[in-house]
N, C-alpha and C positions, 0 to 999 in steps of 0.2 A: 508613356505607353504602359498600359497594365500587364502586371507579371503574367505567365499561365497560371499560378497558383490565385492571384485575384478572380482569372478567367474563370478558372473551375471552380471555386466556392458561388460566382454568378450564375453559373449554367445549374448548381448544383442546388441552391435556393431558387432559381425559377422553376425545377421542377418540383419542387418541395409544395411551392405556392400556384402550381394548376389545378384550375379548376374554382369547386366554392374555397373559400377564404375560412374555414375551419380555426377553432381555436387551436385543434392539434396541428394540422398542417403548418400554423402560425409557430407555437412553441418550437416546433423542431425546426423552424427555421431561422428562431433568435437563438437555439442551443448551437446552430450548426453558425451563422453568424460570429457567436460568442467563442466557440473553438478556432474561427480561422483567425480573428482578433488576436488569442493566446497565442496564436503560434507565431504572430508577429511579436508580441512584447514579448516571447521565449526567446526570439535573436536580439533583440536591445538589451534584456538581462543579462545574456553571455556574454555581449560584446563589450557592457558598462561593467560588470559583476564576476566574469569568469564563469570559470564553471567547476569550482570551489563551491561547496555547500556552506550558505553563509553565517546561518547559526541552527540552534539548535541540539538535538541528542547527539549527531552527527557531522555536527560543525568542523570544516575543512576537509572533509570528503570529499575526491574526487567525482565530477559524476560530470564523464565527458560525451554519455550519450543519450539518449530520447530515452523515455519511462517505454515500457512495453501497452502500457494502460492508463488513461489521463493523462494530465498534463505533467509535465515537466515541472513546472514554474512552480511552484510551493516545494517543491524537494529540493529545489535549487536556491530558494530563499531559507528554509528550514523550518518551514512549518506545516509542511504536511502529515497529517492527523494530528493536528497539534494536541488532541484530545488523551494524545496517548505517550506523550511527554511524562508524564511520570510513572506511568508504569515502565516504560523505557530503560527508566536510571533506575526500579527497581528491578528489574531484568537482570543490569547492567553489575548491579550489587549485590545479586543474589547468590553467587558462587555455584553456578551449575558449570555443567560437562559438557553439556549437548546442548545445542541451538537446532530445532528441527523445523523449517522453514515452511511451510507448503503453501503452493503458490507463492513463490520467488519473486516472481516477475522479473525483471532486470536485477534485483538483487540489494534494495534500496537497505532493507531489514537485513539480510545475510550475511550483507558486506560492512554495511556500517555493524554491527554487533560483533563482526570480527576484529574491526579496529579497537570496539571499546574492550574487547574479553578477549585478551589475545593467549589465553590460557585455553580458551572453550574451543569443541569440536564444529563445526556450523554445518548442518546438511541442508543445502537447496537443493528445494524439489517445485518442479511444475512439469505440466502435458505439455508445455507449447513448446517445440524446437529451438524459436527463436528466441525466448522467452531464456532458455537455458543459456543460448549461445552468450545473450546479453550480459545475462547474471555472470559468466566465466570470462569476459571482458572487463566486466565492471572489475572483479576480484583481483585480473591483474594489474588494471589502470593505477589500485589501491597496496599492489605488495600484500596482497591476503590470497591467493588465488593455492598457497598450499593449506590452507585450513578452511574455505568453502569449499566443501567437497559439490557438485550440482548434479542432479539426477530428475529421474523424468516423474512419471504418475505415479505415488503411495495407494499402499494398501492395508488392508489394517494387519495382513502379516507381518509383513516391512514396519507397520508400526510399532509392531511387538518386538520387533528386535530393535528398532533405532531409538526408541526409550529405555534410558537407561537409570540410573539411581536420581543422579539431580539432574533430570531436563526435563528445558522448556518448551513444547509446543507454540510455533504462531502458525494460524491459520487461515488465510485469504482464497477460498477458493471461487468466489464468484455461486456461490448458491449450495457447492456440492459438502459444504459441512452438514448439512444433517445425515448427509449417508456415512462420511468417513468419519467422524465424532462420537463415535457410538463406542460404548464399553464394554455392550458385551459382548461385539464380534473383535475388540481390540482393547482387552482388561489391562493394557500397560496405561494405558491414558489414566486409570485412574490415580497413578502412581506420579504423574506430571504434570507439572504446571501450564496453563492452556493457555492463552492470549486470542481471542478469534473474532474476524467479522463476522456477523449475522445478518446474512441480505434479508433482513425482514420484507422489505420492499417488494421482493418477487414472490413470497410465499408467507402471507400470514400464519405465526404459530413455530416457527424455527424459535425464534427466543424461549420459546413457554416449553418446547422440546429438551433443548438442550440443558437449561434448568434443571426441570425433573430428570432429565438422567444425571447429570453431574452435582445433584446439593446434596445427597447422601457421603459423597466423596470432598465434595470442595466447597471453601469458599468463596461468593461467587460476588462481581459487583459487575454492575453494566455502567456501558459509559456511552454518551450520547457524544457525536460531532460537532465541532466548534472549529470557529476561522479564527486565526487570530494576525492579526496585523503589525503587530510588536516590532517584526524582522524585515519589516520592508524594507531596501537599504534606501538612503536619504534623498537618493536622487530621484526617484520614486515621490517626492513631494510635488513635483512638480507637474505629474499626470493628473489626468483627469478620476473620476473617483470611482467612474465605472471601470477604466485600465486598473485602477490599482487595486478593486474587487476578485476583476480577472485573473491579475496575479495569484492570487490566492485558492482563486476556484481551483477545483481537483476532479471535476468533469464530471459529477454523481448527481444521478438521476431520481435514484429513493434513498430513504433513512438504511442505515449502515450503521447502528448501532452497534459496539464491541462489549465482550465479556470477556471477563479477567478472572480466571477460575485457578485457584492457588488450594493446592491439599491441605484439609484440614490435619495439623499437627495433635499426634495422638500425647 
């Protein structure tokens, strides 16, 4: 008997595919396809694997509920953004104070950077209600929930006061860094080290923006997205090669290139 959940991804690809047979109509219907797939191999990885993060920056982390955005399944193996694994451990070794999060989401960065800096302050922040709620579960799931502090939308006032001598900015806002990255409506940023997605994807010219404001101030490196399959666990040998893809997939749609923008030392 098929689940509702099988029912509704059928209803929900026939209507994707009415009418002409479009190459877009098509695509969205093997992304949306490829999402209800993940979310079957997201319950065989819990139920084989836990829900223990399995390696990685954050190896043995807690993480007992759904991502707020993409998938699950690469956070739960430990390799999502595997591209930013070493800036990570250089984070993690840098001896700052503050960790200031923006866009949280559930709190994958917040919390796991509480476990590894358990000296440093950690502020999560996002707009989404739910997005917070998650992130303040997460923090207790993990015994960190009194050093992520979680709060709602930043501004670059707020930013001027929660940069402090050594912190480090991360920021994931889904498109809205060229508005809040700016230094000279929030001159503390110049003074911190930045970690940030660049949805190049939706707006050609954010990379080339953020650049020219911040290379006067910082040094700056970009870093392009990488899968890496390293951490699949064993059991995992035995799927097929498009499942064990999916594992890995992180549900992104354009390039998401990251810049690592670190103060140049006088």
């Amino acid at each position: 008997m098929p689940s509702q959940v099988n029912r509704n991804a059928q209803r929900k690809i026939g209507k994707l595919l009415e009418g002409e047979p479009t190459a877009q109509k098509l695509n969205m219907a093997l992304r949306h396809l490829a999402m209800w797939r993940a979310h079957f191999l997201e319950n065989l990885l819990q139920e084989r694997s836990g829900d223990r993060i399995l390696s990685g920056p954050f190896k043995g982390m807690a993480y007992p509920l759904r991502s707020s955005e993409g998938s699950r399944n690469p956070r739960l193996i430990g390799c999502y953004e595997a591209c930013l694994a070493p800036v990570i451990e250089e984070i993690v070794a840098g001896g700052y104070d503050t960790v200031v999060d923006i866009g949280s989401a559930e709190g994958y960065y917040a919390v796991g950077l509480a476990l590894r800096m358990p000296k440093a302050r950690i502020l999560a922040r996002d707009s989404d209600d739910q997005a917070q709620s998650a992130c303040t579960q997460l923090a207790q799931a993990n015994g960190v929930q009194d050093r992520v502090l979680v709060g709602g939308t930043v501004t670059h006032d707020e930013l001027n006061r929660l940069i402090t001598d050594r912190t480090v900015v991360i920021c994931d806002t889904e498109g809205a860094e060229e508005q809040l990255l700016d230094p000279a409506a929030a001159p503390a940023l110049r003074r911190a080290d930045i970690l940030v997605e660049v949805h190049e994807g939706m707006k050609e010219g954010r990379l080339d923006l953020l650049v020219r404001r911040f290379s006067p101030t910082h040094e700056i490196r970009r870093i392009e997205r990488k899968l890496d399959d390293q951490a699949l666990p064993g059991w995992t040998d035995r799927l097929g090669d498009l499942d064990r893809l999916l594992l890995l997939w992180e549900w992104r749609s354009t390039p998401t290139p990251w810049l690592w923008m670190t103060q140049r030392r006088t």
